[in-house]
N, C-alpha and C positions, 0 to 999 in steps of 0.2 A: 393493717397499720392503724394504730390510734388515732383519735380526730387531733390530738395535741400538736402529734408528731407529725402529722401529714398536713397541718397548719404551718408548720416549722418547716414541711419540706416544701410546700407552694412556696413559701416565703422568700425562696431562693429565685431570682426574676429568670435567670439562665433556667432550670430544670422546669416551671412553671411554663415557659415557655416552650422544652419539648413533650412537655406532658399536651399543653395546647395543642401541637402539632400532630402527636400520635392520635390526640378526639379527633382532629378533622379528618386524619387519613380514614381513621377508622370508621369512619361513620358514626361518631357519637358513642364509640368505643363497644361495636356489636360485630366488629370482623377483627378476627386473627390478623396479626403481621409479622413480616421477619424486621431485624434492623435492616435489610437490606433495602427495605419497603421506606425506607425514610430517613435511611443515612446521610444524603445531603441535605439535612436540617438539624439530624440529633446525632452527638458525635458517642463513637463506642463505649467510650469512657459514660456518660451520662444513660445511652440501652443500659450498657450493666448494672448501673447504682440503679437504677428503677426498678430492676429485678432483683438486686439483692435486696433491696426496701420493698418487696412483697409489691409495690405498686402495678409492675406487671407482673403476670402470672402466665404460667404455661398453661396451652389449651390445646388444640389436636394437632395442628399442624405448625403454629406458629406460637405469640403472644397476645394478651388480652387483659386488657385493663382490668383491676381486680373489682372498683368500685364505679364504672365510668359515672354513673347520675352525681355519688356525689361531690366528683373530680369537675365533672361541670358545672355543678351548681357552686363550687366556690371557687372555679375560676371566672364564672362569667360569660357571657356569649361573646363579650369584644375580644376576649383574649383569644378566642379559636378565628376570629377571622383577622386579628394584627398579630402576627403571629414575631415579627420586628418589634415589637413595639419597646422604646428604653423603658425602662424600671429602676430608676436610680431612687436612689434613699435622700429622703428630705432632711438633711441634718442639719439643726442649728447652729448655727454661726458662733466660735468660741469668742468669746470677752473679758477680759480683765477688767473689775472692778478696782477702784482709785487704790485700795490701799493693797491689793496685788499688784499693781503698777509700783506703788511708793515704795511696794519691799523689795522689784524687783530694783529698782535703785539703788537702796541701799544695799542689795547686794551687791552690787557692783561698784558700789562704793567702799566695802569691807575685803573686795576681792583684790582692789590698787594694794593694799596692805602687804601684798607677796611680794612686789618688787619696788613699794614708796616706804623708807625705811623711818620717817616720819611718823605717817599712817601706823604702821607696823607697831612702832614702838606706843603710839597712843593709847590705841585699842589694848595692846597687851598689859599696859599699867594699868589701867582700869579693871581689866582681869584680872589681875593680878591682888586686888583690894580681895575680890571676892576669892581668890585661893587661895591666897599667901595661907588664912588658917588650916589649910586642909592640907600643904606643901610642907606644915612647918611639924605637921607630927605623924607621917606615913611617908617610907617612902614612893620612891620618884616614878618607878614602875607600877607599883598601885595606884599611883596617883593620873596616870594614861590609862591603867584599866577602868578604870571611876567613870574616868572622863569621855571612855566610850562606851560604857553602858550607857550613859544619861542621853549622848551624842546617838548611841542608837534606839535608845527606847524614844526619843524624841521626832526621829527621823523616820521608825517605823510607824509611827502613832499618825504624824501628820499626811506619811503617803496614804495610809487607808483612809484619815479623814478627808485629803485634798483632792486627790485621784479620781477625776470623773472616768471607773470604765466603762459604766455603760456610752456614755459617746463615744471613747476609746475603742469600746467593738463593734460602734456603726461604722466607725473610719475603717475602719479592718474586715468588716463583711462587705463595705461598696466595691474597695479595693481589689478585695477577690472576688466578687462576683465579677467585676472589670475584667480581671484575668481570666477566672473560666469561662466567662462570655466569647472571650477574644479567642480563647484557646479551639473552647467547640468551633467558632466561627470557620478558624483557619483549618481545621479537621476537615469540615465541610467542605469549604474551599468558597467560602462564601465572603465576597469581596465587598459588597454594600451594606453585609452587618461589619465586616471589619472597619468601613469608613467610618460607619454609625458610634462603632464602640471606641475608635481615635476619639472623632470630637468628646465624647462622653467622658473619657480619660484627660483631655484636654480642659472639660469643664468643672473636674474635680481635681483639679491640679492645686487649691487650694485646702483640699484635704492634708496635706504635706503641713502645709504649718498650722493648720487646726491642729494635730494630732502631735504636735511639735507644741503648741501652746499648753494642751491637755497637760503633757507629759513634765513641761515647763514649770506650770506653776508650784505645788507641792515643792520640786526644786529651791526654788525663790526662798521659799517660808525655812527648809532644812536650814540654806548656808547661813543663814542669818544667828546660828546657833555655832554651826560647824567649823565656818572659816574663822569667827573670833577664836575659839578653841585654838584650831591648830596656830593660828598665830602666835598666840600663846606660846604654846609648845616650842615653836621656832624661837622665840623672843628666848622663853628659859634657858632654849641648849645654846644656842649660838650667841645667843647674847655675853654668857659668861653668868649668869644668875643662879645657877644652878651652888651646894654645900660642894663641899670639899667630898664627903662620903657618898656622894650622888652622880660619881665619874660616869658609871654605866653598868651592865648587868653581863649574868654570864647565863650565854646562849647555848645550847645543843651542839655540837660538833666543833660550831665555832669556838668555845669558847670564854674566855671576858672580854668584851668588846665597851670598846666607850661610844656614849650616846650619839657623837659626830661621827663615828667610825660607820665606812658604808659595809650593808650586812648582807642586801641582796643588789647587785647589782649595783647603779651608783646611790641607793635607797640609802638614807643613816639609818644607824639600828632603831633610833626613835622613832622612827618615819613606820618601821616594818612593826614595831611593835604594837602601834597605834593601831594601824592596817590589820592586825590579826586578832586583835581586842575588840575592834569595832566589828570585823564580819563574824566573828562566835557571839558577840552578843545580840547583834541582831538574828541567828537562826535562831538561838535561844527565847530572845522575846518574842519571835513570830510562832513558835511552837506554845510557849505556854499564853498568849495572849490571841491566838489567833488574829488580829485584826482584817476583817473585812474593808474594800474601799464603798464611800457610800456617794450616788450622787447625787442626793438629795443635799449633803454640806455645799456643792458647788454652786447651788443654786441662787 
């Protein structure tokens, strides 16, 4: 196994942990074993993965570490005698900065706009300064398509810049090493790493809205773009703002359907049109612009 890879598979605290435990049986890893030789510590699942990862090797009678010197020299001598020991991941604390806070407000303040018809109507005449030229010489279904390429080139741009994954896949590697810890545990039948790994689970119960905040913010920054839009959109059809020649369009099986008319379900056609203009152009702009998320911008 490469030094990369086998950096990457210590890394794991559960597998590190039965590797520790196979040096000690083994005597510093110079005697053959079976799984049987150590299965109330290392559960089946975890013997196989070390064998299909070349880590153990077959030898006369049993198994044998491939590399034991320099499996202990980068675990360490404490790992072979706490063989318990937690390994939780040190993850920093997620925070919002004041004006991710102030946008999250004002999201939420553009968001009363769906059932304050006051609201609604404000935001939309404002909007409406800046469409009305773009409403008044294309029509009304172009004028949704427009409005979700922009809505999604915009909303694809911001999750790869806003998107912290790498914390995003600390939350997600603690989480499962939580679970395959617990799992091997109970395999074993081992009821003091299972207490061990409750509390642990218990103390990273705030991983839930870290991973919730991550996921959060980028969010925030989108609707601030989005929901004016569709307001919009709602304001035009139901308002009664819409020409005379701007009744509605004609759709695939259905039909000519007018823009209030529901198309899918109690969807209005305007609603489904936007919905399929928006997710084609975002696969579209994710292919030709690949965006990566980076999370050096979160910083």
């Amino acid at each position: 196994m490469p030094g990369e890879q086998l950096e990457e598979f210590i890394g794991n605290p559960a597998m590190r942990e039965s590797i520790a435990i196979i040096l000690e049986r083994s005597d510093g890893g110079t005697e053959e074993l079976q799984w049987s030789d150590v299965s109330d510590a290392v559960s089946s699942s975890q013997w196989g993965r070390l064998i299909r990862e070349e880590v153990l090797v077959a030898g006369g009678t049993g198994f044998t570490l491939a590399n034991p010197d320099e499996l202990e020299q980068r675990l360490g001598v404490t790992d072979r005698s706490v063989s318990n020991e937690s390994s939780s991941i040190d993850i920093e604390s997620v925070s919002w900065d004041w004006y991710d806070k102030a946008a999250g407000i004002t999201a939420l303040a553009l968001f009363t706009g769906y059932w304050n018809t006051g609201i609604r109507d404000f935001i939309a005449s404002f909007d409406n300064v800046l469409l009305a030229p773009i409403t008044a010489h294309l029509p009304f279904h172009i004028v949704i398509l427009l409005l979700a390429i922009v809505t999604g080139l915009y909303s694809t741009l911001l999750q790869s810049r806003l998107m912290d994954t790498e914390k995003l896949q600390q939350y997600q590697e603690r989480m499962n090493d939580l679970k395959e810890r617990r799992e091997a545990a109970k395999e074993r039948g081992d009821e003091e790493a299972l207490e061990q790994i409750q509390e642990e689970q218990m103390e990273a119960a705030s991983d839930q809205l870290g991973m919730f905040k991550v996921q959060l913010r980028p969010m925030v920054w989108i609707m601030l773009l989005t929901v004016p839009v569709f307001l919009w959109l709602r304001w035009k059809v139901r308002g009664g703002h819409l020409g005379v020649s701007e009744s509605g369009m004609v759709v695939p099986i259905a039909g000519a359907v007018s823009w209030q008319e529901a198309l899918f379900g109690p969807m209005s056609t305007w609603i489904v049109w936007y919905f399929l203009c928006s997710m084609a152009s975002r696969q579209i702009i994710r292919k030709i612009f690949n965006p990566r998320s980076t999370s050096a911008a979160t910083s």
